[in-house]
Every structure is written in structure tokens, then in C-alpha cells.
One Martini backbone bead per residue (centre of mass of N, CA, C, O) as a GRO file, in nm:
protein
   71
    1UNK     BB    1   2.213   1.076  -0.974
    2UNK     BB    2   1.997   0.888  -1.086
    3UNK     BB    3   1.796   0.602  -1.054
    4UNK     BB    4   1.803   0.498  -1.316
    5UNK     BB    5   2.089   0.526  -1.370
    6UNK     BB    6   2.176   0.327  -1.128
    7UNK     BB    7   2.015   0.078  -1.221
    8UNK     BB    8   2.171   0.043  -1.465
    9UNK     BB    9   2.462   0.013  -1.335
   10UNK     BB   10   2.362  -0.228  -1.126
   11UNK     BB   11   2.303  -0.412  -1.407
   12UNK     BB   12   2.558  -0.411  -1.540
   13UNK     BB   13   2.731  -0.523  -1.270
   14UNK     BB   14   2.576  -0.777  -1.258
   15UNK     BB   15   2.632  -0.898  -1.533
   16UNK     BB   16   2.958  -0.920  -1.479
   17UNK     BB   17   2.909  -1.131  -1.227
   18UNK     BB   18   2.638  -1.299  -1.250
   19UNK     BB   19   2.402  -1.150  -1.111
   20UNK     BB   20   2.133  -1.029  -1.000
   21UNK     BB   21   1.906  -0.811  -1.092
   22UNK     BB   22   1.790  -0.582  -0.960
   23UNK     BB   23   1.523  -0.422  -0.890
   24UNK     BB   24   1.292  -0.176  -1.037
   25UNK     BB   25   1.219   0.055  -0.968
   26UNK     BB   26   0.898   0.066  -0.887
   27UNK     BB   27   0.812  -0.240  -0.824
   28UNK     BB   28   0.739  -0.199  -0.472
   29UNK     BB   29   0.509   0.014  -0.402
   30UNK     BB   30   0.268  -0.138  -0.298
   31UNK     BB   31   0.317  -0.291  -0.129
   32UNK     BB   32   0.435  -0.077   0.071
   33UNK     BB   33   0.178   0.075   0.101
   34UNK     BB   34   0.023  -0.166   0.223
   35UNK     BB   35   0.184  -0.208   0.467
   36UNK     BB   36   0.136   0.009   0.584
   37UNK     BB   37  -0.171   0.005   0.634
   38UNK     BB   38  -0.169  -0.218   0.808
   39UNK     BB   39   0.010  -0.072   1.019
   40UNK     BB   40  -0.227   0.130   1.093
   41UNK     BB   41  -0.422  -0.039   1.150
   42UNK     BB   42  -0.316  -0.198   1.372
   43UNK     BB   43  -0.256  -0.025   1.566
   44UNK     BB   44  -0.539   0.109   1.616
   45UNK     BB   45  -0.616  -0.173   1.753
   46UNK     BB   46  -0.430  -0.131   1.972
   47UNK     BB   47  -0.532   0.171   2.029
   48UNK     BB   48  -0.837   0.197   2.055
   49UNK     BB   49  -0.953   0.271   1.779
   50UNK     BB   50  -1.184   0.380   1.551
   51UNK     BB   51  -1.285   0.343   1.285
   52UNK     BB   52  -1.125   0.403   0.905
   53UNK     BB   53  -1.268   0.444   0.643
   54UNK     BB   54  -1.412   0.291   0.361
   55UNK     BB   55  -1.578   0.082   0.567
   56UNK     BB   56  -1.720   0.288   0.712
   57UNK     BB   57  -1.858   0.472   0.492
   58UNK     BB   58  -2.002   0.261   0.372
   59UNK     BB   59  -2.204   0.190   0.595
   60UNK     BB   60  -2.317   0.448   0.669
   61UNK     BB   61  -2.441   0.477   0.379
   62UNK     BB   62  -2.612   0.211   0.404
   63UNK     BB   63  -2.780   0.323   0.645
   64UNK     BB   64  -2.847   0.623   0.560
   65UNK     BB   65  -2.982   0.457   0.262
   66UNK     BB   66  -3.235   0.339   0.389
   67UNK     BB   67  -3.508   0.232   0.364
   68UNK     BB   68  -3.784   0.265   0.501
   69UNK     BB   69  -4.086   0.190   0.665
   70UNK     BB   70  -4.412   0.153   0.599
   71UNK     BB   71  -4.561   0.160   0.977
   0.00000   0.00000   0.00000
């Protein structure tokens, strides 16, 4: 059975009992996603890491060009 499948049985089965609906299949996939990112931000801080990541290579980047002083 797929997922789609199983969702539409327990939506089915969820109005014949009159409760709620569960939510349909990658309704909160970004929550997780972020959530996950942020619980490994948060170990690295925890374990005396260096950072990485987006937020690095843009400093960067604009560390590295930035215009020199002419003198």
C-alpha cells in the first residue's frame, strides 16, 4: 500500500468516526527539514565547532572582495 493509499484509507476512516482528518502525506516536510538543520547548528555550537554553511561562505566572499584602499 502507498502512502497516498494509506492516507486516503485513515481520511476515510477518520470522517466515518467523525474525527479529524490527519494531515495528507508531506504537509510538514520543511518544518522537519528545518528543524533537523537546526538541531545540527545547534550541536555544532554545542561541540566547540567552527561554522559552516551559508552564512560563512558569504562573509566570505565579502571579505574577499572587497575593494582594496587606493594609498
Amino acid at each position: 500500500m502507498s502512502i497516498t493509499q494509506q492516507f486516503l484509507l485513515d481520511a476515510y476512516r477518520a470522517r466515518q468516526l467523525g474525527e479529524p482528518v490527519p494531515p495528507a502525506p508531506g504537509a510538514h516536510d520543511w518544518q522537519v527539514a528545518r528543524e533537523w538543520r537546526d538541531y545540527r547548528q545547534f550541536r555544532a555550537v554545542v561541540a566547540e565547532h567552527p561554522a559552516h554553511g551559508r552564512i560563512r561562505q558569504a562573509l566570505s566572499r565579502w571579505l574577499h572582495l572587497r575593494p582594496r584602499s587606493a594609498g
